[in-house]
N, CA, C and O atoms as a Tripos MOL2 file, in Angstrom:
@<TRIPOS>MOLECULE
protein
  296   295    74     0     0
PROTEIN
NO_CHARGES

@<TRIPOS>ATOM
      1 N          17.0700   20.9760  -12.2340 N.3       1 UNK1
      2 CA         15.9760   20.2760  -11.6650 C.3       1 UNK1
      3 C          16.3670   19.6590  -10.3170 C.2       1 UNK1
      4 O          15.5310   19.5000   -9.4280 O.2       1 UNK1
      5 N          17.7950   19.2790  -10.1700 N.am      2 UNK2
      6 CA         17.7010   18.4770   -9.0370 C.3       2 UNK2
      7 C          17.8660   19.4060   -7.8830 C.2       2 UNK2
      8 O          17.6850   18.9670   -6.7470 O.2       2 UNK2
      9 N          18.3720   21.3340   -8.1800 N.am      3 UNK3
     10 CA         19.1350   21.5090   -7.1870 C.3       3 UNK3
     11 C          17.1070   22.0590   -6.5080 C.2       3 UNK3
     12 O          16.8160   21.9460   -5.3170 O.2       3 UNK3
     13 N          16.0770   22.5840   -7.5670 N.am      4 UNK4
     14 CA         14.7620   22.7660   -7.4160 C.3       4 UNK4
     15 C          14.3000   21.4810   -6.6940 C.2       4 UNK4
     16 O          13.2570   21.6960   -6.0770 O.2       4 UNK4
     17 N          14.7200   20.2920   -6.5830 N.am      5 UNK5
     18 CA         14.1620   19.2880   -5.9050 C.3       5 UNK5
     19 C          14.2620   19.2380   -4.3580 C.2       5 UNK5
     20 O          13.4680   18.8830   -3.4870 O.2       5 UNK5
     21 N          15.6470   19.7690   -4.3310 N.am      6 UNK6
     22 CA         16.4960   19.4060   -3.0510 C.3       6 UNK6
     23 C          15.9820   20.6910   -2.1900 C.2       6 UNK6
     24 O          15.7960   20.4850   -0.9900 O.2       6 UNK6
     25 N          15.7090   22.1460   -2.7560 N.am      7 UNK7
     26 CA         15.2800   22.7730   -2.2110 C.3       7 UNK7
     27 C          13.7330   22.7580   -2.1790 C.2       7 UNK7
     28 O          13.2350   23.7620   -1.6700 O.2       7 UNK7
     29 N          12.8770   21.8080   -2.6260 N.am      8 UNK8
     30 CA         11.5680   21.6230   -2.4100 C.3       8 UNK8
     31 C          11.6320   20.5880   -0.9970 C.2       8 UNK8
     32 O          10.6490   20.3070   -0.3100 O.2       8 UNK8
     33 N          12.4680   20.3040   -0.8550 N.am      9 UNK9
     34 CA         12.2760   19.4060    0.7400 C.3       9 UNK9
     35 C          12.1820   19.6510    2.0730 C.2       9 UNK9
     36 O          13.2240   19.7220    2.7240 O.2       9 UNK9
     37 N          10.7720   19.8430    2.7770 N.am     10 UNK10
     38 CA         10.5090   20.2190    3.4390 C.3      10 UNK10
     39 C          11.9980   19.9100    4.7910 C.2      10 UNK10
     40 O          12.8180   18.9970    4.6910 O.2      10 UNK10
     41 N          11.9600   20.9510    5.9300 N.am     11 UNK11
     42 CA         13.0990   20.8080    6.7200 C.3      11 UNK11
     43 C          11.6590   20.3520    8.0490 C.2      11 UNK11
     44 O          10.5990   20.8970    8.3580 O.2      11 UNK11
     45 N          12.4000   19.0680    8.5170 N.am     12 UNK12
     46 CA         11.4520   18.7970    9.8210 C.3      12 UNK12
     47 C          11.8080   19.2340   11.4530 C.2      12 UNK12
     48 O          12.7600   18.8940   12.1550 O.2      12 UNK12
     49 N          10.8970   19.9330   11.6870 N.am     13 UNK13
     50 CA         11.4090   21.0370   12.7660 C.3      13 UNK13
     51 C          11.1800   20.1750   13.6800 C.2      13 UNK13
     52 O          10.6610   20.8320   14.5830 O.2      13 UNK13
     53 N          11.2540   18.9980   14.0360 N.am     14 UNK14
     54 CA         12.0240   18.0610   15.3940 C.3      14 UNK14
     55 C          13.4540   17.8250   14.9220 C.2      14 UNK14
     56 O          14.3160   17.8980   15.7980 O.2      14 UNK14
     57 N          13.8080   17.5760   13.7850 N.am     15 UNK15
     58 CA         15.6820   17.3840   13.5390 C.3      15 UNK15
     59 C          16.4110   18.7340   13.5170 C.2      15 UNK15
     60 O          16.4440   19.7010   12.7550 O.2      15 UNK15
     61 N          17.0920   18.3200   14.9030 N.am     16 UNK16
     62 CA         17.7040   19.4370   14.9560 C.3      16 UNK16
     63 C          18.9550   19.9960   13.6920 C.2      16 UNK16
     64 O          19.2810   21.1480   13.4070 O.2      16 UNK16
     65 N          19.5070   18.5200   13.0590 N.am     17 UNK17
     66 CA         20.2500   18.8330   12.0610 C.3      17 UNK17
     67 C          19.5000   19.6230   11.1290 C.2      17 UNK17
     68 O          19.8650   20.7610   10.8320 O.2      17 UNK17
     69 N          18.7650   19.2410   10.7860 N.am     18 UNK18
     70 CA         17.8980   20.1880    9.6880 C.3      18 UNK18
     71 C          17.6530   21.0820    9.7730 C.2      18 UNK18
     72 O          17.5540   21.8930    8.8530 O.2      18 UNK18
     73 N          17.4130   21.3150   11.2210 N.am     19 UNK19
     74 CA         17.1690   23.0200   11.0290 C.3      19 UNK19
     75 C          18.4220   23.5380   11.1470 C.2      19 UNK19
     76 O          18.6040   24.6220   10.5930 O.2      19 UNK19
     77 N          19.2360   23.0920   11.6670 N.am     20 UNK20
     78 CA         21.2750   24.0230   11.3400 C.3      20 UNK20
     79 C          21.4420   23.8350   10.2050 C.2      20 UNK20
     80 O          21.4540   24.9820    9.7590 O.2      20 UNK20
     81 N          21.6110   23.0600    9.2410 N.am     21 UNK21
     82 CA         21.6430   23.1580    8.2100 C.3      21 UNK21
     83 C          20.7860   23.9130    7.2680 C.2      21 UNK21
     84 O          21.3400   24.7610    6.5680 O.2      21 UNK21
     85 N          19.2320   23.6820    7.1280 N.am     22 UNK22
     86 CA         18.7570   24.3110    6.2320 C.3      22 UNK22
     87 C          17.8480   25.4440    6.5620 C.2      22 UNK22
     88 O          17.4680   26.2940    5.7570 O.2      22 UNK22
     89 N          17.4920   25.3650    8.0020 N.am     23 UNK23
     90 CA         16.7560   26.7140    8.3360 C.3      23 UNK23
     91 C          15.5890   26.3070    8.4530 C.2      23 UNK23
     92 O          15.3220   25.2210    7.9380 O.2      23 UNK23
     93 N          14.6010   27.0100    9.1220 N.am     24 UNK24
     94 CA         12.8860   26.3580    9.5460 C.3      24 UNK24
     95 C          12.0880   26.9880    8.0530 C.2      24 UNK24
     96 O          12.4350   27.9910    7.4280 O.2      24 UNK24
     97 N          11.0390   26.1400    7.7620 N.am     25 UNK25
     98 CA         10.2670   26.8410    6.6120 C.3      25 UNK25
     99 C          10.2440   27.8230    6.6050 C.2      25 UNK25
    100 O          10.7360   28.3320    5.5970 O.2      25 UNK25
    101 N           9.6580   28.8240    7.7210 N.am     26 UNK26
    102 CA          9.2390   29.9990    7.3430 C.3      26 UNK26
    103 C          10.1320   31.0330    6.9860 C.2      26 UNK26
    104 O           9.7590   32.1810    6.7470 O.2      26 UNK26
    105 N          11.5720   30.5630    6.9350 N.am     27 UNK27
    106 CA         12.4670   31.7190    6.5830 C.3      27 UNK27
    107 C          13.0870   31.5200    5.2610 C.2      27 UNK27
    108 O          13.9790   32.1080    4.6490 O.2      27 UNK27
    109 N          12.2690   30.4180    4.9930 N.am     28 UNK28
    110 CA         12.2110   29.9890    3.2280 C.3      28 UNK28
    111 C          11.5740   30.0310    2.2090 C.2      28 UNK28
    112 O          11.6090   29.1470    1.3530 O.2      28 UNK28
    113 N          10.8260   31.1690    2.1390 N.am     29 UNK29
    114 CA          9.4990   30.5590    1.2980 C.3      29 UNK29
    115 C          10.0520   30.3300   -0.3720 C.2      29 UNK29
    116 O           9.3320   30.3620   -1.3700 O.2      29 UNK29
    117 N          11.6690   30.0730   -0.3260 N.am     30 UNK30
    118 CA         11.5640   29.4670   -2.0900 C.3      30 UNK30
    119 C          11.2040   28.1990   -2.1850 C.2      30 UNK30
    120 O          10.9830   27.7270   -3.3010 O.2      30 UNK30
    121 N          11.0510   27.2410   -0.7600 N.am     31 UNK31
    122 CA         10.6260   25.8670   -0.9210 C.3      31 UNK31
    123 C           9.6370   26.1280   -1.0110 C.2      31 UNK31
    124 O           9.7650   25.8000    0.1690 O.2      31 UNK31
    125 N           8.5560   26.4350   -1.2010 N.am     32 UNK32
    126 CA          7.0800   26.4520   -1.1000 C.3      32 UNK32
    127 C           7.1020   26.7510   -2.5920 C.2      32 UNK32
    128 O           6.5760   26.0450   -3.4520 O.2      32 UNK32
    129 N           7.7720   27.8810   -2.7990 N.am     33 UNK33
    130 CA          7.8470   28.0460   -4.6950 C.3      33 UNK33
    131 C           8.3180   26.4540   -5.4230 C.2      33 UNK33
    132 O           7.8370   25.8820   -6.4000 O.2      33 UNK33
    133 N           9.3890   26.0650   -4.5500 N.am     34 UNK34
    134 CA         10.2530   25.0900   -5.7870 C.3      34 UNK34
    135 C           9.1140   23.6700   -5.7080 C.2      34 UNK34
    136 O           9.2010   22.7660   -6.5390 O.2      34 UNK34
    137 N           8.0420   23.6520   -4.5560 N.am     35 UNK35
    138 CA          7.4200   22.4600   -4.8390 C.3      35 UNK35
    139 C           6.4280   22.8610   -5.3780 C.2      35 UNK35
    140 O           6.0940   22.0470   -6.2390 O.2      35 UNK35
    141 N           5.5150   24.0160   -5.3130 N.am     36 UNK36
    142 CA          4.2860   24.4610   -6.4470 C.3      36 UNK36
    143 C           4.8130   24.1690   -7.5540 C.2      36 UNK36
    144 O           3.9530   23.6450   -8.2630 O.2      36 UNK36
    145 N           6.3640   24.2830   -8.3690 N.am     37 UNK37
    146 CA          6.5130   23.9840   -9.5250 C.3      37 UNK37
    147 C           6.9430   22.7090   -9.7870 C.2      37 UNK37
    148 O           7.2200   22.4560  -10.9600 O.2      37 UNK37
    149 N           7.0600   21.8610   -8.9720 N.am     38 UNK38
    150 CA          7.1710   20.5320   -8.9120 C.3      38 UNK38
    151 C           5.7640   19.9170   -9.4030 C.2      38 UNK38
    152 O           5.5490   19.4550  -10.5240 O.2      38 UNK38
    153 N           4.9320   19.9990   -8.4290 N.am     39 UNK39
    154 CA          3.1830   20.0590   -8.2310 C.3      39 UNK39
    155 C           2.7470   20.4650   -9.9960 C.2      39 UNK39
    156 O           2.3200   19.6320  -10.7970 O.2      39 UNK39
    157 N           2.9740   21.8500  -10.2790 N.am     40 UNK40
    158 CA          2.7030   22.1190  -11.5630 C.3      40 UNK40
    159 C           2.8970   21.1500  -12.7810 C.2      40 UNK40
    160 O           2.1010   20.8020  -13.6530 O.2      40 UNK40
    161 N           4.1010   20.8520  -12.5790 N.am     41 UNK41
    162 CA          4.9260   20.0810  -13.8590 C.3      41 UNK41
    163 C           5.6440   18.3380  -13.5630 C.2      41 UNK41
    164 O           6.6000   17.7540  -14.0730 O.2      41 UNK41
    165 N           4.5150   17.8930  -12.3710 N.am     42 UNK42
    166 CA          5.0460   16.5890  -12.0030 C.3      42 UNK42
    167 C           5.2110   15.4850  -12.9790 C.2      42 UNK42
    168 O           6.1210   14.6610  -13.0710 O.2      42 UNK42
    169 N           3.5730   15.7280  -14.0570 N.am     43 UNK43
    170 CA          3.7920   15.0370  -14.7120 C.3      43 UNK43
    171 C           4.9060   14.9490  -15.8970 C.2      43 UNK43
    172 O           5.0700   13.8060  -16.3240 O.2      43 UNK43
    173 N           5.4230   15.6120  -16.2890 N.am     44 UNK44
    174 CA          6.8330   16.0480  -16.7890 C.3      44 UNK44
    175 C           7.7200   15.4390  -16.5030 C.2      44 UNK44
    176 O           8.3170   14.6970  -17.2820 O.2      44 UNK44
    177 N           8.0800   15.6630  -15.0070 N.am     45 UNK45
    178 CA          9.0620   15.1070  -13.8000 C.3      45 UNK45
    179 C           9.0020   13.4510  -14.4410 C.2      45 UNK45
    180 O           9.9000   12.8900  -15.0690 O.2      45 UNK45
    181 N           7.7980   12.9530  -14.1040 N.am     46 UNK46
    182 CA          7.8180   11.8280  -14.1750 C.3      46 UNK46
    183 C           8.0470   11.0880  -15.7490 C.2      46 UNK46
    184 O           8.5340   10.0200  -16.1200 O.2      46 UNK46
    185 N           7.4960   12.1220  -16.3560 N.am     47 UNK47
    186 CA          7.8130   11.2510  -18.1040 C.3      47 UNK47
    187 C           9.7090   11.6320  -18.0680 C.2      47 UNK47
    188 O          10.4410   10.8600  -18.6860 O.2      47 UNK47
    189 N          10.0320   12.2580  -17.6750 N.am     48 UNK48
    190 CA         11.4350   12.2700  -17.6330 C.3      48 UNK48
    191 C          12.0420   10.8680  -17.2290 C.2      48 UNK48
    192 O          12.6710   10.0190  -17.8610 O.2      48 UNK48
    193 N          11.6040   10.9670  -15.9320 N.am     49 UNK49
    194 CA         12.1900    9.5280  -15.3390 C.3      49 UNK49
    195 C          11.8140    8.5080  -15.8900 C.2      49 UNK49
    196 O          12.5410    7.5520  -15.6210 O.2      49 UNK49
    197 N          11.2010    8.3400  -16.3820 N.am     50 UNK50
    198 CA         10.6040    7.2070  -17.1070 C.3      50 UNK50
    199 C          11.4690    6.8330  -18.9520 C.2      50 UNK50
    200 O          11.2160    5.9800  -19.8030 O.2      50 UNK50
    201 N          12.3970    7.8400  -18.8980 N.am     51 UNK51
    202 CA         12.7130    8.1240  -19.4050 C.3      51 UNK51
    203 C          14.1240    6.9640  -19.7210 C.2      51 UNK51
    204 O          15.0040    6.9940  -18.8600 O.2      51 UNK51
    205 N          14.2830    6.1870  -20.6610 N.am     52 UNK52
    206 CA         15.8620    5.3090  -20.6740 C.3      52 UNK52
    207 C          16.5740    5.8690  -21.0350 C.2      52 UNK52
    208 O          17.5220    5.1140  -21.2520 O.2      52 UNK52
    209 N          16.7340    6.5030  -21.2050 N.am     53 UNK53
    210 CA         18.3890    7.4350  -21.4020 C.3      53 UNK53
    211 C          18.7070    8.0840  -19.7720 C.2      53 UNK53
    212 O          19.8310    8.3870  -19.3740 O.2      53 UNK53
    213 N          17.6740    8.1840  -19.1210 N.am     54 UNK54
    214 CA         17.8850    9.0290  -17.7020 C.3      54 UNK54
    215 C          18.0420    7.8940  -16.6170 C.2      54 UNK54
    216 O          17.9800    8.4220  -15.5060 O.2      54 UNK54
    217 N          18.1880    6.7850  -16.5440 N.am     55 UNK55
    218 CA         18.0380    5.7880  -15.9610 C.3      55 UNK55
    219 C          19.2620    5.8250  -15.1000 C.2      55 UNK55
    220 O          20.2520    6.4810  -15.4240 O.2      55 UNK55
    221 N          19.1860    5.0870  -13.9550 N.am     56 UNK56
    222 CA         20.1340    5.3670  -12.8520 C.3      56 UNK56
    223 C          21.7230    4.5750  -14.0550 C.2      56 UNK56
    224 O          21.6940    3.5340  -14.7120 O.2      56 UNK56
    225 N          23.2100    5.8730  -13.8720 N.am     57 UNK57
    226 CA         23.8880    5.1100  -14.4740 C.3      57 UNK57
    227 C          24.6220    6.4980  -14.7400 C.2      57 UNK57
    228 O          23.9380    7.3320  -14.1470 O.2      57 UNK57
    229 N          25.5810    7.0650  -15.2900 N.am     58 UNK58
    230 CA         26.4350    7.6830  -15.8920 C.3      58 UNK58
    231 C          25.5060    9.3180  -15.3100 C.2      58 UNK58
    232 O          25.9950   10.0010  -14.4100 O.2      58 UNK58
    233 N          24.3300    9.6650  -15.9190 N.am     59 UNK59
    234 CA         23.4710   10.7370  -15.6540 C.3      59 UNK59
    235 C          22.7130   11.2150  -14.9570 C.2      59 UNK59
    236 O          22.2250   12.3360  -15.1000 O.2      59 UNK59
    237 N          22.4220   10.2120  -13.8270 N.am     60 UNK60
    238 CA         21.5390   10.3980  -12.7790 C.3      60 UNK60
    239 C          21.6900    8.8520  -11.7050 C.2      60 UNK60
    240 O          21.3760    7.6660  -11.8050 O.2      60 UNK60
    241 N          22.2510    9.5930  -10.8620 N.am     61 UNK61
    242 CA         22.6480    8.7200   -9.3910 C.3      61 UNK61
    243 C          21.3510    7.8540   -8.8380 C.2      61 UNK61
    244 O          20.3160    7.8060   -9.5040 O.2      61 UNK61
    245 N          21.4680    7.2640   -7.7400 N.am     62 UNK62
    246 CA         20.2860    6.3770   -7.4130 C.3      62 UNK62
    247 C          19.3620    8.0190   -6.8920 C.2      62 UNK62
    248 O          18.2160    8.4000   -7.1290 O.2      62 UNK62
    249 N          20.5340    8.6660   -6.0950 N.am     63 UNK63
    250 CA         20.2000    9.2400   -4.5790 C.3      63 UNK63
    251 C          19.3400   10.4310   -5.5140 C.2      63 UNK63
    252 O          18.1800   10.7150   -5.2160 O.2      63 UNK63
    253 N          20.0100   11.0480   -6.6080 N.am     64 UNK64
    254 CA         19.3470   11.7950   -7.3870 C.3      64 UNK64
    255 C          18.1070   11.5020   -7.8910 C.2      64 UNK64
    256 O          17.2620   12.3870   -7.7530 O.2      64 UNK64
    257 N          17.6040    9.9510   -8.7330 N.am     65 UNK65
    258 CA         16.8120   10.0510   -9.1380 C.3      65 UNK65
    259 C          15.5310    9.8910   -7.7040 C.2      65 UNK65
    260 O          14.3720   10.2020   -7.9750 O.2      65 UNK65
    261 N          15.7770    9.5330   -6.6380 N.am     66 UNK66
    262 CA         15.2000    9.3740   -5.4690 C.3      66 UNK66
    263 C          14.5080   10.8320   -5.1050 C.2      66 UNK66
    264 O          13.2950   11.0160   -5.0000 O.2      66 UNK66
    265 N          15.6300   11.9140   -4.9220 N.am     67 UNK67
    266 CA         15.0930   13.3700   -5.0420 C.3      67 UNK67
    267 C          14.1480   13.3980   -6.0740 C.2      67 UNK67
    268 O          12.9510   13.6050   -5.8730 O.2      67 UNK67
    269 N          14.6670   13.1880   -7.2190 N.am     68 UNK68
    270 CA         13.3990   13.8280   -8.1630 C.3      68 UNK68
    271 C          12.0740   13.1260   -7.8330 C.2      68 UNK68
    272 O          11.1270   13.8940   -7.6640 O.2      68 UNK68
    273 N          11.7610   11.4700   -7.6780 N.am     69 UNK69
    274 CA         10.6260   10.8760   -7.6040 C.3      69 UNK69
    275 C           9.9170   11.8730   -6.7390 C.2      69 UNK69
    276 O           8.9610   12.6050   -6.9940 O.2      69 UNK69
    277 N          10.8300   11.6700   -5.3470 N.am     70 UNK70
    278 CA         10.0990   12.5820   -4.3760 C.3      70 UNK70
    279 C           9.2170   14.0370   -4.4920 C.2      70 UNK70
    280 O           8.0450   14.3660   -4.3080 O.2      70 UNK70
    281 N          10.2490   14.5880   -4.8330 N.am     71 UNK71
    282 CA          9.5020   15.9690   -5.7280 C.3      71 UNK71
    283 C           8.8560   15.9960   -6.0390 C.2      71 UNK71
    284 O           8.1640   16.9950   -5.8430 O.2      71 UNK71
    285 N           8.4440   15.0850   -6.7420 N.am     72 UNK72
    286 CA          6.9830   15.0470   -8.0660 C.3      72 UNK72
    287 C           5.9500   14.7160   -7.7030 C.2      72 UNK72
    288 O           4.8200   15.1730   -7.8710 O.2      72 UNK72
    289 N           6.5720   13.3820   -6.8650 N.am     73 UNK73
    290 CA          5.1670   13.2380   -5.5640 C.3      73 UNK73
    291 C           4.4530   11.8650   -6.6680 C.2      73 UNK73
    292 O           5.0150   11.5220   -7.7080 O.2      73 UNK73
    293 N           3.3850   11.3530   -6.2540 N.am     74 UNK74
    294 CA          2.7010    9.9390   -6.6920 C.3      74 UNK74
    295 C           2.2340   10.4550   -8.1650 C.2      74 UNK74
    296 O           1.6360    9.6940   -8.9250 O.2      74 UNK74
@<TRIPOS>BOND
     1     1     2 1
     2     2     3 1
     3     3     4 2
     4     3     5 am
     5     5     6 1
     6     6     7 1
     7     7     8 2
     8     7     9 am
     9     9    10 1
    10    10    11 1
    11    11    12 2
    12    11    13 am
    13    13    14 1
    14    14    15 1
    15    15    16 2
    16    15    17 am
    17    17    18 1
    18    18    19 1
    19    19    20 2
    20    19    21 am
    21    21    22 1
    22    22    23 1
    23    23    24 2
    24    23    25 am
    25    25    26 1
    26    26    27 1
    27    27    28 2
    28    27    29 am
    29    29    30 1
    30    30    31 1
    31    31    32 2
    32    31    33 am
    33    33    34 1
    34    34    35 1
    35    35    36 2
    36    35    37 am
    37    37    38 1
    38    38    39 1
    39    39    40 2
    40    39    41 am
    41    41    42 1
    42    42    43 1
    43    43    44 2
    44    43    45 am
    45    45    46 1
    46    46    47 1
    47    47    48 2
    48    47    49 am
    49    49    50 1
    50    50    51 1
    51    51    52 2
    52    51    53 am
    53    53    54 1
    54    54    55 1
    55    55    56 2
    56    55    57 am
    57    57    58 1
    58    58    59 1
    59    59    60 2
    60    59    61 am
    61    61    62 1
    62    62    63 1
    63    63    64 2
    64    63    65 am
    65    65    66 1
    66    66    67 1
    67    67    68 2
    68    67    69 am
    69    69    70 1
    70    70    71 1
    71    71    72 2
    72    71    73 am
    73    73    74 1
    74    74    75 1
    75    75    76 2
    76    75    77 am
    77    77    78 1
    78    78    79 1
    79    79    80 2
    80    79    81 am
    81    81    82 1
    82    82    83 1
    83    83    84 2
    84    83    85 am
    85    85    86 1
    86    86    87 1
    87    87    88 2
    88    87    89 am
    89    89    90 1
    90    90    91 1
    91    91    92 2
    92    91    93 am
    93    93    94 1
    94    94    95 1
    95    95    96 2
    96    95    97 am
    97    97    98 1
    98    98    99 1
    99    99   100 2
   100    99   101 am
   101   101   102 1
   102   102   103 1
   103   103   104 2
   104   103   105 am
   105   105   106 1
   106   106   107 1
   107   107   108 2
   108   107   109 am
   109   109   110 1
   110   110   111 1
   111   111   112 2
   112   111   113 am
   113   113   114 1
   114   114   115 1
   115   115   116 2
   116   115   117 am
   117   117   118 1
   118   118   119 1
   119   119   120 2
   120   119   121 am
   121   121   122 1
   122   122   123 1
   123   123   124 2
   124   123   125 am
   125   125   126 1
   126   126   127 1
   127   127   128 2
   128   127   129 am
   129   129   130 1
   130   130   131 1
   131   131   132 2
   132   131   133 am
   133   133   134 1
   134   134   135 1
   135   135   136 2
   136   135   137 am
   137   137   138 1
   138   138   139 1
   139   139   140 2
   140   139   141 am
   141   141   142 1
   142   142   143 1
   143   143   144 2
   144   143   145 am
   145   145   146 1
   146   146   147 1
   147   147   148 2
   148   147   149 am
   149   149   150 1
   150   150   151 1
   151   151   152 2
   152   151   153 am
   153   153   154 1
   154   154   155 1
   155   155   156 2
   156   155   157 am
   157   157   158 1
   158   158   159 1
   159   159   160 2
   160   159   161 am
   161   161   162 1
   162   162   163 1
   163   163   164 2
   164   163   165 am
   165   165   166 1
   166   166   167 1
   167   167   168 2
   168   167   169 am
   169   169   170 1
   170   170   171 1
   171   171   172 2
   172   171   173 am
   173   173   174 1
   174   174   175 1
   175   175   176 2
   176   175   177 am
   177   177   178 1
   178   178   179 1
   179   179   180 2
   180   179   181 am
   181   181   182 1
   182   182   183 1
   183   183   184 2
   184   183   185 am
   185   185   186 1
   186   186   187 1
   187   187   188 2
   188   187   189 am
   189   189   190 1
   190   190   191 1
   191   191   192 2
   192   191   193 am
   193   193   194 1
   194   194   195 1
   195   195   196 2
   196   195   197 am
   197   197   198 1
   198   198   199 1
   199   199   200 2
   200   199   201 am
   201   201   202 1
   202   202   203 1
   203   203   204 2
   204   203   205 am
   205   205   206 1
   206   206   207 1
   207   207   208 2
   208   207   209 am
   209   209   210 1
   210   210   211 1
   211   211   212 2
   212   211   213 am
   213   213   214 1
   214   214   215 1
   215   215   216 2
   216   215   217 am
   217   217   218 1
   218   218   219 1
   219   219   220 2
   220   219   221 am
   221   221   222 1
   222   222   223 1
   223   223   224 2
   224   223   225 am
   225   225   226 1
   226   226   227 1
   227   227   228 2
   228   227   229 am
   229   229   230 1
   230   230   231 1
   231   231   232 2
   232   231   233 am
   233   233   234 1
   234   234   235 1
   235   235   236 2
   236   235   237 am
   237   237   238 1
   238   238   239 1
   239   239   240 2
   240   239   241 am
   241   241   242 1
   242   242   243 1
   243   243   244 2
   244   243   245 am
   245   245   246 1
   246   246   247 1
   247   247   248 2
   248   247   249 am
   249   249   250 1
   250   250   251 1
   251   251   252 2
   252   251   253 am
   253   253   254 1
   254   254   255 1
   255   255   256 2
   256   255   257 am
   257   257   258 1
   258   258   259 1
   259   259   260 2
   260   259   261 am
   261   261   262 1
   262   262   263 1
   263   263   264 2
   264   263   265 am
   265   265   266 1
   266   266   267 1
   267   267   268 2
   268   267   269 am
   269   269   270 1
   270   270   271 1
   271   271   272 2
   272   271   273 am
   273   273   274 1
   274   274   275 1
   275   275   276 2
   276   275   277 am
   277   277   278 1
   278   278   279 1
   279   279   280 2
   280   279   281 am
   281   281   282 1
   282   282   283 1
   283   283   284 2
   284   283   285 am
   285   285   286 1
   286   286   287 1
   287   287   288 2
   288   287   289 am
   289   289   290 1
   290   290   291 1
   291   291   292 2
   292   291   293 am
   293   293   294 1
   294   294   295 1
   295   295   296 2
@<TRIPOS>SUBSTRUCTURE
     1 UNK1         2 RESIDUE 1 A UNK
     2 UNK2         6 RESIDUE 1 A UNK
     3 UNK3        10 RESIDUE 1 A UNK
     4 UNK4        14 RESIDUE 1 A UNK
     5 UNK5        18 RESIDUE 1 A UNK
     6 UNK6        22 RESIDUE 1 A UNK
     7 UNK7        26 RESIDUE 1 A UNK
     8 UNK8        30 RESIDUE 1 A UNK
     9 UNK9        34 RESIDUE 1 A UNK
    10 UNK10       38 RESIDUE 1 A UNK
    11 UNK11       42 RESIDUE 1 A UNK
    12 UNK12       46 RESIDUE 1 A UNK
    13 UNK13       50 RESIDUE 1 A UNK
    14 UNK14       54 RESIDUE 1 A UNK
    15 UNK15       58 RESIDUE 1 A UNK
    16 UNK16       62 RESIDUE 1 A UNK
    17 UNK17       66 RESIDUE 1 A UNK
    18 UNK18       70 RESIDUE 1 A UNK
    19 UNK19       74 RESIDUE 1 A UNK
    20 UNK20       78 RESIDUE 1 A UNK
    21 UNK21       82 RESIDUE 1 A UNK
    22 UNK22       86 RESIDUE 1 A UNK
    23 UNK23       90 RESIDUE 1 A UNK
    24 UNK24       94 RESIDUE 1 A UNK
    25 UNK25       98 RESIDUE 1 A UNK
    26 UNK26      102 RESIDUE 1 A UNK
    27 UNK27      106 RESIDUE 1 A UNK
    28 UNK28      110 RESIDUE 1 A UNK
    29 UNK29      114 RESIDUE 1 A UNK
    30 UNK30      118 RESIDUE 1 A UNK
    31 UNK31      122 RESIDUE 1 A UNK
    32 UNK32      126 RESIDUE 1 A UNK
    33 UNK33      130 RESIDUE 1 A UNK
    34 UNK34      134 RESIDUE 1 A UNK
    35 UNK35      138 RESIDUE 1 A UNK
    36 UNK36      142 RESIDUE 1 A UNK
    37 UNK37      146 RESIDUE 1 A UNK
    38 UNK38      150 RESIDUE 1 A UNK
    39 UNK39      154 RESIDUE 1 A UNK
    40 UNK40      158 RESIDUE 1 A UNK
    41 UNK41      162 RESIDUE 1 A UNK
    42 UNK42      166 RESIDUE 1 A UNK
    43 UNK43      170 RESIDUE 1 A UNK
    44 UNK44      174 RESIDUE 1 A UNK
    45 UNK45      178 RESIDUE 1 A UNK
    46 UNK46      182 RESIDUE 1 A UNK
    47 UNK47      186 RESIDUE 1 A UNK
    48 UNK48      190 RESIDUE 1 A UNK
    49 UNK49      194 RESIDUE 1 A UNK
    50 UNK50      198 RESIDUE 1 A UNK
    51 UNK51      202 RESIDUE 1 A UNK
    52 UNK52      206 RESIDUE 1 A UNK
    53 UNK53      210 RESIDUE 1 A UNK
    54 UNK54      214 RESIDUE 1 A UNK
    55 UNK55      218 RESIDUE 1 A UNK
    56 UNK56      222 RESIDUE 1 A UNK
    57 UNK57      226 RESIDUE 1 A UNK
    58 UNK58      230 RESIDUE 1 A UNK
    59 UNK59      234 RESIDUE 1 A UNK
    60 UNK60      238 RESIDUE 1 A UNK
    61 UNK61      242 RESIDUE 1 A UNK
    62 UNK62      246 RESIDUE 1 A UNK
    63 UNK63      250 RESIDUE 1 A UNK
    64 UNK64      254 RESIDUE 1 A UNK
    65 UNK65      258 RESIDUE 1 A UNK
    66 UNK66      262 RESIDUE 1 A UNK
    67 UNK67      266 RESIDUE 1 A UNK
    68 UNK68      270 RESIDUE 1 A UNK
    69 UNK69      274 RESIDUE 1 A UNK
    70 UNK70      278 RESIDUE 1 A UNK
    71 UNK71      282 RESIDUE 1 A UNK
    72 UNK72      286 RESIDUE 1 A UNK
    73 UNK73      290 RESIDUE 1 A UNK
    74 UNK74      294 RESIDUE 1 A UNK
């Protein structure tokens, strides 16, 4: 899930780091896949996190659970 999160993040084509690193959207279209299934199954996403056993600590980092919120979206 997290590595589907990280590749659902859009790359912003004014940072130039971003685009050396991850490449401009259009030569990606698995981000467009990995956030339709984000979109699909957010609410999921979110009963996860909501989740106390998944709580920031041993299993999931701050920075991680930050990716996932994001992902899932409001």
């Amino acid at each position: 899930m997290l590595v589907a999160a990280a590749l659902s993040a859009p790359t912003e084509p004014d940072n130039a780091w971003d685009l050396a690193v991850s490449g401009p959207e259009k030569d990606h279209p698995e981000r467009a896949l990995c956030r339709a299934a984000f979109v699909a199954d957010a609410a999921w996403v979110r009963r996860l996190l909501a989740d106390d056993e998944l709580l920031v600590g041993p299993h999931l980092d701050e920075g991680e659970r930050a990716s996932l919120v994001q992902a899932a979206g409001p």
